[in-house]
ROSE-4610 file (N, C-alpha, C; in Angstrom, 1 decimal, always signed):
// ROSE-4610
residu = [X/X/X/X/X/X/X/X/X/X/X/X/X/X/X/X/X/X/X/X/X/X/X/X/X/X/X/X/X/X/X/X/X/X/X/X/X/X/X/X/X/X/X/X/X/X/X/X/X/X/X/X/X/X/X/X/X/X/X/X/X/X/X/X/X/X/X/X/X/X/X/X/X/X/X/X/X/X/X/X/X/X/X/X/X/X/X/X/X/X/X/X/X/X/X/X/X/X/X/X/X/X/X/X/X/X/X/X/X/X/X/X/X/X/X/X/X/X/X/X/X/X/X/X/X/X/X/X/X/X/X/X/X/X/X/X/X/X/X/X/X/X/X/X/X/X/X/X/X/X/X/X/X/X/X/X/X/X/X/X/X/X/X/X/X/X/X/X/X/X/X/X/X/X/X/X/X/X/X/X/X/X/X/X/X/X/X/X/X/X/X/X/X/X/X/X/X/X/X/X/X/X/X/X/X/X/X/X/X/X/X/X/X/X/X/X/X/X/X/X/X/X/X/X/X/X/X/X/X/X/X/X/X/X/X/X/X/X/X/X/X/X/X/X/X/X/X/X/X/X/X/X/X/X/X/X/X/X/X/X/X/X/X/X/X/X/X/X/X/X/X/X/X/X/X/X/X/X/X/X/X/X/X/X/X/X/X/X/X/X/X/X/X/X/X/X/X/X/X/X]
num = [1/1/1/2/2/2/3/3/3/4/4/4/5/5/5/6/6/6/7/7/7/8/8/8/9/9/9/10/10/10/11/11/11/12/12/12/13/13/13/14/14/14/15/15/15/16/16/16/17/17/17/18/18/18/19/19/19/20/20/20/21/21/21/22/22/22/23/23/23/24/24/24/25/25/25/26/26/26/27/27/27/28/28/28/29/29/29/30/30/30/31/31/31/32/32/32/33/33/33/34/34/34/35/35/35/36/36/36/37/37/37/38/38/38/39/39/39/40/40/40/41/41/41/42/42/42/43/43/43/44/44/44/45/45/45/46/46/46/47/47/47/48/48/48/49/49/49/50/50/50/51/51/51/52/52/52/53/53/53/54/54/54/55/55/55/56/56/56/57/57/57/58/58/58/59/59/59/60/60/60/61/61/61/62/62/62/63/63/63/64/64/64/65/65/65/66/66/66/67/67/67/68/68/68/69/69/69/70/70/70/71/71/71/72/72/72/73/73/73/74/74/74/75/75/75/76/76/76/77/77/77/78/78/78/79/79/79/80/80/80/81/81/81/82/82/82/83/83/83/84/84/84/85/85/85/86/86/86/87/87/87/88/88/88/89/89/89/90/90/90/91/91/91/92/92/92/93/93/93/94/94/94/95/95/95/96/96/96/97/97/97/98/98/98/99/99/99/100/100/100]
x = [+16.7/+17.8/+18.7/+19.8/+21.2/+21.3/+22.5/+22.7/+23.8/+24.6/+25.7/+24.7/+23.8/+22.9/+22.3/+22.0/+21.1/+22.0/+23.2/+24.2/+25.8/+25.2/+26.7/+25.8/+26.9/+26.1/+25.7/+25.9/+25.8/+25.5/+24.9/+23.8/+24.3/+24.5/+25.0/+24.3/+24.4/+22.8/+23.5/+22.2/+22.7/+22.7/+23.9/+24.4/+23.1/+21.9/+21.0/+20.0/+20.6/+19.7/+20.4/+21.3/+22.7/+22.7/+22.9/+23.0/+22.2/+21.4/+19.8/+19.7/+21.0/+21.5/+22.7/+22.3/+23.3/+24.3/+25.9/+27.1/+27.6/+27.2/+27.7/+26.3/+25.4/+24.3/+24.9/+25.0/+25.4/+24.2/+23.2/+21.8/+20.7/+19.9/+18.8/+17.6/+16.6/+15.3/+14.7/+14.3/+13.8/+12.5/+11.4/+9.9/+9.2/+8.9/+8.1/+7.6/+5.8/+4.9/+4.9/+5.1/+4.7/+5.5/+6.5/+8.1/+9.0/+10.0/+11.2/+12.6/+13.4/+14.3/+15.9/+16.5/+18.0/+19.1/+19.2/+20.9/+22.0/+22.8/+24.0/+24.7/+24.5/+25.1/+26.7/+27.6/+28.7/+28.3/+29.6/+29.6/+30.8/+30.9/+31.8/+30.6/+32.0/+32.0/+31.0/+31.4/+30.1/+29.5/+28.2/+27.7/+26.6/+26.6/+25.8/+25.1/+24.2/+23.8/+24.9/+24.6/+26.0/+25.1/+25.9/+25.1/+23.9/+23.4/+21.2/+20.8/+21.4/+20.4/+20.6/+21.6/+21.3/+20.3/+19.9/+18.9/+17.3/+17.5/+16.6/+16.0/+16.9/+17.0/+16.4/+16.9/+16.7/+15.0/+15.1/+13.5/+12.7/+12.6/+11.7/+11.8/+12.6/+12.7/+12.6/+13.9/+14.4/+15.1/+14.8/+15.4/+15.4/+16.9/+17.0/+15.6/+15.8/+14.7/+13.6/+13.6/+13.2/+13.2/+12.0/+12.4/+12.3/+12.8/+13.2/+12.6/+12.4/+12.1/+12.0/+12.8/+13.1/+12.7/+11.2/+11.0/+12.4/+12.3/+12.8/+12.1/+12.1/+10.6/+10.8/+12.0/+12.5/+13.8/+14.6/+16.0/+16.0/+16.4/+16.1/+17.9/+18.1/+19.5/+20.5/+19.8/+20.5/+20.2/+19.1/+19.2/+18.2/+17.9/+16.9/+16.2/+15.0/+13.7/+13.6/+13.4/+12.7/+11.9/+10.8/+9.6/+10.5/+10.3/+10.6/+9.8/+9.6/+8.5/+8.7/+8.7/+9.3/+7.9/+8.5/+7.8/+8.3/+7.7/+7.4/+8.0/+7.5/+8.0/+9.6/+10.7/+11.9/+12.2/+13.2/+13.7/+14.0/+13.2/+13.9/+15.1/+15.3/+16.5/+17.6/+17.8/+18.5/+19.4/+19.5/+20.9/+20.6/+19.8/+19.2/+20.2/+20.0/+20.8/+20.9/+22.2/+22.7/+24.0/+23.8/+24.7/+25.7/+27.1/+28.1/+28.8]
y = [-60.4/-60.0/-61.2/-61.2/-62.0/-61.8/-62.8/-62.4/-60.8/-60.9/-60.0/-58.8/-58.7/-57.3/-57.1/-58.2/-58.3/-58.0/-58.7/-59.2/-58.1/-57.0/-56.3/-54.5/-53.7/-52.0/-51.4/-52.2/-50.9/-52.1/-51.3/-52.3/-51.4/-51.7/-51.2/-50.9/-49.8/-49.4/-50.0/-50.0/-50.5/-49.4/-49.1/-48.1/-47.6/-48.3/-47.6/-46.7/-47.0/-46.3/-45.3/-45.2/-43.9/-43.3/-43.7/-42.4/-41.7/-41.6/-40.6/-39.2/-39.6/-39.4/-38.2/-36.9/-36.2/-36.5/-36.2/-37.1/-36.6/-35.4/-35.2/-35.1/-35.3/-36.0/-37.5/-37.2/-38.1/-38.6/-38.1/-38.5/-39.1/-40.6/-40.7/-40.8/-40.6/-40.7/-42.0/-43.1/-44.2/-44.3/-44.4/-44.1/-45.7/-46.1/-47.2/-47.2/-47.8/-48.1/-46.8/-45.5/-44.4/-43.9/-44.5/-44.1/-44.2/-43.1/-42.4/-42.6/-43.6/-43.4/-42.6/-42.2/-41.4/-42.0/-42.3/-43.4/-42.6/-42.4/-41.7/-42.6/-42.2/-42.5/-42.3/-43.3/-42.9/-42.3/-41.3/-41.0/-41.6/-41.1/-41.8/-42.7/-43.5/-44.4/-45.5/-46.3/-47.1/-46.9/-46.9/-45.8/-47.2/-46.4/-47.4/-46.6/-47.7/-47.3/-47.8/-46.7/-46.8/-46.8/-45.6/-45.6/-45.4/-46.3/-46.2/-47.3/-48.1/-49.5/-50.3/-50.3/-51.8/-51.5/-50.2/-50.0/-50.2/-49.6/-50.0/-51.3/-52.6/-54.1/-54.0/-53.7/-54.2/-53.8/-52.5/-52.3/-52.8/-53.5/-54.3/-55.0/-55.9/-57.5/-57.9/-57.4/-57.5/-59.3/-60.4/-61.2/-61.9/-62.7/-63.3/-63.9/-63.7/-63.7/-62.8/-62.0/-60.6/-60.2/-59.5/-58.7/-57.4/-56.2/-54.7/-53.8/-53.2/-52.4/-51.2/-50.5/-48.4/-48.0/-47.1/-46.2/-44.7/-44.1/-42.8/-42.1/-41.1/-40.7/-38.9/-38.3/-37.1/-36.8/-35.9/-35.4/-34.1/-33.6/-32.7/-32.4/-30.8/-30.7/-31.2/-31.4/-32.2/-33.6/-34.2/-35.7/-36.3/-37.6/-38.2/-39.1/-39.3/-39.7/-41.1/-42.2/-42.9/-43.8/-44.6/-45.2/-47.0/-47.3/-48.5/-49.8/-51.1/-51.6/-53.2/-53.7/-55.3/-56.4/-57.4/-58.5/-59.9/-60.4/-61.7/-62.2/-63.7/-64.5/-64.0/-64.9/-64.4/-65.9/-66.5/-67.5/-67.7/-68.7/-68.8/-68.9/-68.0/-68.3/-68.1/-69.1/-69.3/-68.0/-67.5/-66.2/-64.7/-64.0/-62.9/-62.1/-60.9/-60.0/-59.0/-58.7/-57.8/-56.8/-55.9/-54.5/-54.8/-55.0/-54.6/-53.8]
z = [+22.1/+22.9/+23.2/+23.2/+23.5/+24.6/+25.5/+27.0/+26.6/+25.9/+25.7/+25.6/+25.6/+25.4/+26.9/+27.6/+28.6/+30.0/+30.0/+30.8/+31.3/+29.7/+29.8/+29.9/+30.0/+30.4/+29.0/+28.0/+26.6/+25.6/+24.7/+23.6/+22.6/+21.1/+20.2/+19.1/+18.9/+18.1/+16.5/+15.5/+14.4/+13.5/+13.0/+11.8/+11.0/+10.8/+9.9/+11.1/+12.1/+13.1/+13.4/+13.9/+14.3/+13.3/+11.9/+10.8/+10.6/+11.4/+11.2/+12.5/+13.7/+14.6/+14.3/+15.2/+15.2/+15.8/+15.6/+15.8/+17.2/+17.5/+18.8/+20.1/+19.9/+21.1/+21.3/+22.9/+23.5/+24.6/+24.8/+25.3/+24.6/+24.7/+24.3/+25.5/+25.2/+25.5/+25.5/+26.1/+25.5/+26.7/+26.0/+26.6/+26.3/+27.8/+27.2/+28.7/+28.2/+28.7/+29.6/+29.3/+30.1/+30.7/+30.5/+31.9/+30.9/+31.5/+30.3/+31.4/+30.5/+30.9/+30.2/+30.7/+30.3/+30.1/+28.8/+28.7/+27.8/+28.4/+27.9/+26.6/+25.8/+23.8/+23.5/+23.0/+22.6/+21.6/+21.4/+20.1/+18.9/+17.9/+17.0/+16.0/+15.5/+14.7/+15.5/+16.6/+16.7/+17.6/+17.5/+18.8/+19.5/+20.7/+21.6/+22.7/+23.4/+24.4/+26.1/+26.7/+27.5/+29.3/+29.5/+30.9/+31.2/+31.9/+31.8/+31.1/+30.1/+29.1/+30.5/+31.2/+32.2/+33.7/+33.9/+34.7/+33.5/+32.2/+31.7/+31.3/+31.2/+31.3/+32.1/+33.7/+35.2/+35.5/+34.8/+35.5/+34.3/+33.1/+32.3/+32.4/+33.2/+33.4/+32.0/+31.5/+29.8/+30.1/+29.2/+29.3/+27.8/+28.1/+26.7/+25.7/+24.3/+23.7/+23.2/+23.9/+24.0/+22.7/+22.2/+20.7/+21.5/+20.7/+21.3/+20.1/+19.8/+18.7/+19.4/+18.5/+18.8/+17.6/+17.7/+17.2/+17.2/+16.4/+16.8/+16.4/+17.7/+17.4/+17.4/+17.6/+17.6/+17.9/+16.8/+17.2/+17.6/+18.6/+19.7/+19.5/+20.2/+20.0/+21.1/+22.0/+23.4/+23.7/+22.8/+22.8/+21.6/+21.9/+20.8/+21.4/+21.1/+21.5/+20.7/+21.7/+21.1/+21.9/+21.1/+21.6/+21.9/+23.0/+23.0/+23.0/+22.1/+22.5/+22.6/+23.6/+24.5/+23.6/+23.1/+22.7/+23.2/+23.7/+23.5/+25.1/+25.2/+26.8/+27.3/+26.6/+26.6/+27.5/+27.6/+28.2/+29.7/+30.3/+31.8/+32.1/+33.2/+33.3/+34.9/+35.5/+36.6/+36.7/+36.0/+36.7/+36.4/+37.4/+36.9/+37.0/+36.3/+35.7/+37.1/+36.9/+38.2/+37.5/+38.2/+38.1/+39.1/+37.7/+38.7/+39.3]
């Protein structure tokens, strides 16, 4: 993870991941360590994760360095599922992440 992922509201999924993605679900599912959270998906051309990735940073104490890996683990007609899985220390760092 970058600060620009950690620091801002929406993480930008990568094209080989979204094209597997129905175009008009605008909800994902992201499940990690037993707890499910709800982040609202642009749609279009570049899609991302929007409202919900920066409470899901906040409550993993997601910090730069960070590896992320998304399973997708089901496409559902009102959203998509996926397994989320946090690696490694991640960098100290003097300026914790806050919602503006």
């Amino acid at each position: 993870m970058t600060d620009s992922y950690i620091n801002y509201d929406d993480l930008y999924i990568p094209r080989k991941i979204y094209k597997h993605l129905p175009p008009t679900v605008e909800t994902a599912l992201l499940n990690y360590r037993g707890q499910e959270w709800y982040v609202n998906m642009s749609v279009g051309d570049r899609r991302r994760f929007k409202t919900g990735w920066k409470f899901f940073v906040l409550d993993n104490h997601v910090k730069r360095g960070f590896i992320v890996k998304f399973t997708l683990v089901d496409v559902a007609p009102l959203y998509v599922d996926f397994n989320v899985e946090l690696k490694g220390e991640g960098t100290s760092d003097n300026n914790p992440v806050g919602i503006d």
